[in-house]
C-alpha positions in Angstrom: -7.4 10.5 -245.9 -7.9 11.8 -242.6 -5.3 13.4 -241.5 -2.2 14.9 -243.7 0.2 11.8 -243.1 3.0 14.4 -244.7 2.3 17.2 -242.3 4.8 16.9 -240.2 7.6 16.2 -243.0 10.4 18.6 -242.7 11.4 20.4 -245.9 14.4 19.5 -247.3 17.5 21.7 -246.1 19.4 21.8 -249.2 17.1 22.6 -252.3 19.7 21.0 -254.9 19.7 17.9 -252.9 15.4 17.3 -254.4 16.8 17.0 -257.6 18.8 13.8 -257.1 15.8 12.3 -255.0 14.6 8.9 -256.9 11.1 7.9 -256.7 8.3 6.3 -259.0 5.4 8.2 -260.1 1.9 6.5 -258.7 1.4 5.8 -262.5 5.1 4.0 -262.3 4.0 2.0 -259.1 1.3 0.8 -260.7 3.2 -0.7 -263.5 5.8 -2.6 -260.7 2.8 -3.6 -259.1 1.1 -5.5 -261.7 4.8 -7.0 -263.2 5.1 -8.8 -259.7 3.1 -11.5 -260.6 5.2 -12.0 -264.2 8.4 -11.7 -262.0 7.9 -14.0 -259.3 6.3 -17.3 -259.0 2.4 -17.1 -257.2 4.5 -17.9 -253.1 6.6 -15.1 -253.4 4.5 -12.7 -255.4 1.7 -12.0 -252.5 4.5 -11.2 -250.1 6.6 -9.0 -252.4 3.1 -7.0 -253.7 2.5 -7.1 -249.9 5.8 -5.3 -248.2 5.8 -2.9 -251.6 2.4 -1.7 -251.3 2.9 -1.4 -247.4 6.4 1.0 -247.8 4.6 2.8 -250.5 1.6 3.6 -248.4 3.2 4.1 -245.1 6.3 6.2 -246.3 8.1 3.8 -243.8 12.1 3.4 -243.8 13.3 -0.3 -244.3 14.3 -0.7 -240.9 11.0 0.1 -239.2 9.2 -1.6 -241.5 11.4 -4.7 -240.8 11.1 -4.3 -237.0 7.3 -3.5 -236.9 5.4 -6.1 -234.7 1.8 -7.0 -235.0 1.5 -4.9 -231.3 2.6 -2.1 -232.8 0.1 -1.7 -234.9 -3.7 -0.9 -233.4 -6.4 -2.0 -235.4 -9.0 -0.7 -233.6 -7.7 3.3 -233.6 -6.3 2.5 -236.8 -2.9 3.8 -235.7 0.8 2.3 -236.8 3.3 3.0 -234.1 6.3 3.0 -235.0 8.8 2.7 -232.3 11.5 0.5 -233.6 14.3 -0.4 -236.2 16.6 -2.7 -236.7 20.1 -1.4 -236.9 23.1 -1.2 -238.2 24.0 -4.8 -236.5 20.3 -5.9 -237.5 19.3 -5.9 -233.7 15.9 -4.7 -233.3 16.4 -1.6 -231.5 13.9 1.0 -229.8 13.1 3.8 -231.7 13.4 4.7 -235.2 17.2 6.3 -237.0 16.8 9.2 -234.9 15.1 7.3 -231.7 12.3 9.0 -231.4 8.9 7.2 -231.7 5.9 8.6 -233.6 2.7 7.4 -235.1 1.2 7.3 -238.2 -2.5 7.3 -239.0 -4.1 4.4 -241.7 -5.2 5.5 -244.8 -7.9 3.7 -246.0 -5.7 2.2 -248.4 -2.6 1.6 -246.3 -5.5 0.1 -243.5 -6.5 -2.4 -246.6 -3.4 -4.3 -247.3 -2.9 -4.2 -243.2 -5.7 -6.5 -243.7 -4.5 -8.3 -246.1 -1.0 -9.2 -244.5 -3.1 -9.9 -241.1 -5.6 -12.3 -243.0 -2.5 -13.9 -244.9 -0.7 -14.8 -241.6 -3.3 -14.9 -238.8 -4.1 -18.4 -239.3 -0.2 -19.8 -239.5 1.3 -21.8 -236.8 3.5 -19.5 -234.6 1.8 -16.2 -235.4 1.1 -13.9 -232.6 0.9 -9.9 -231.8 4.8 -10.1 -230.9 5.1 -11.9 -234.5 7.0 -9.7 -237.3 4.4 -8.4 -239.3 6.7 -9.1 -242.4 8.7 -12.3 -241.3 11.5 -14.0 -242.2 10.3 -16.8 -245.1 12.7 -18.9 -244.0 13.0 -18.4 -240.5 9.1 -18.1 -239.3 7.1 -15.5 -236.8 10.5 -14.6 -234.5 12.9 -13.2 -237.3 12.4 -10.3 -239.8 12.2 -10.1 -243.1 16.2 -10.2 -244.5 18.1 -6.8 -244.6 18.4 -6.9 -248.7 15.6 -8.7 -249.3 13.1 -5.8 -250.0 16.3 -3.8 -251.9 17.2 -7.0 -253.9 13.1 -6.8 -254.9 12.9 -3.1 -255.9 16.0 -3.5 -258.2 14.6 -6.8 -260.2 11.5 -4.9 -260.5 13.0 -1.8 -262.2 15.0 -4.2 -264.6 12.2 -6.2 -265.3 10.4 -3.1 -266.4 12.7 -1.1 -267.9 12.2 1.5 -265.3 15.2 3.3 -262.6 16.4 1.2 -260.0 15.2 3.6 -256.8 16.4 1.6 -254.5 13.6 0.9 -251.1 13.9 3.9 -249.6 13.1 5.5 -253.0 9.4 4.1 -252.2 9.6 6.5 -249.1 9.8 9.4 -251.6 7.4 7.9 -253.9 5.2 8.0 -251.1 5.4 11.6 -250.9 5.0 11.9 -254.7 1.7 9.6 -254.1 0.7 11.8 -251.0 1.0 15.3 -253.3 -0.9 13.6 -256.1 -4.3 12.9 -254.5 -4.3 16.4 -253.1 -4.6 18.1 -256.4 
């Protein structure tokens, strides 16, 4: 990795409150990865391995992961900019929860399944750089992936494999547990 992608993470303000954090080891990601293709049938499977992979990499909230646009995301500088959410009405909204825009660098890992989900879609009638990188199944290019979708995923996935249900935004602190185990 290039640059620290935790480095600017602020502690957390209560010490206590680290104890009722829920996240998957990288060893315990692995195992949801691999189950996704014995959950789900071969359609859905690519996606769900997709947005998974992309939260656990990117340390992403729901919501900006939802809103993020193919424009937002550069390629070339290999830079995600993440200057949207949906919110609570699930209106894409500027900004992220606490409106204010930042980027985050590619890891050479998170840049890979970029790839991927670009390859996947580039080709498909109605993509375009204003298309949700994640988009609705039903819907096409203009709407975002559904609100519970990813939340409804990360719950069969811990039943399936016997494991705690973390919830999504437990694979933004499994990210940090991911993050803190390549540095040793």
């Amino acid at each position: 990795i290039d640059k620290n992608p935790v480095a600017n993470y602020k502690p957390l303000k209560d010490p206590e409150q680290g104890q009722k954090i829920r996240y998957w080891t990288p060893e315990e990601m692995q195992v949801i990865l691999e189950s996704i293709p014995q959950r789900y049938k071969k359609s859905d499977a690519t996606l769900i391995r997709q947005v998974l992979t992309f939260a656990y990499l990117s340390g992403l909230r729901k919501s900006e992961i939802r809103a993020m646009k193919w424009n937002q995301i550069d390629l070339k500088n290999n830079i995600i900019h993440v200057n949207f959410h949906m919110n609570d009405k699930d209106v894409r909204a500027p900004g992220r929860k606490n409106r204010k825009p930042y980027d985050i660098y590619m890891s050479t890992q998170l840049r890979e399944i970029v790839d991927e989900v670009y390859n996947t879609y580039k080709r498909k009638h109605g993509f375009s750089k204003t298309a949700f990188v994640f988009p609705s199944q039903q819907s096409g290019f203009k709407k975002p992936l559904g609100n519970h979708t990813p939340t409804r995923w990360v719950q069969q996935l811990a039943e399936f494999n016997k494991m705690d249900n973390i919830t999504f935004h437990g694979c933004r602190h499994s990210f940090v547990s991911y993050c803190t185990s390549i540095c040793k």
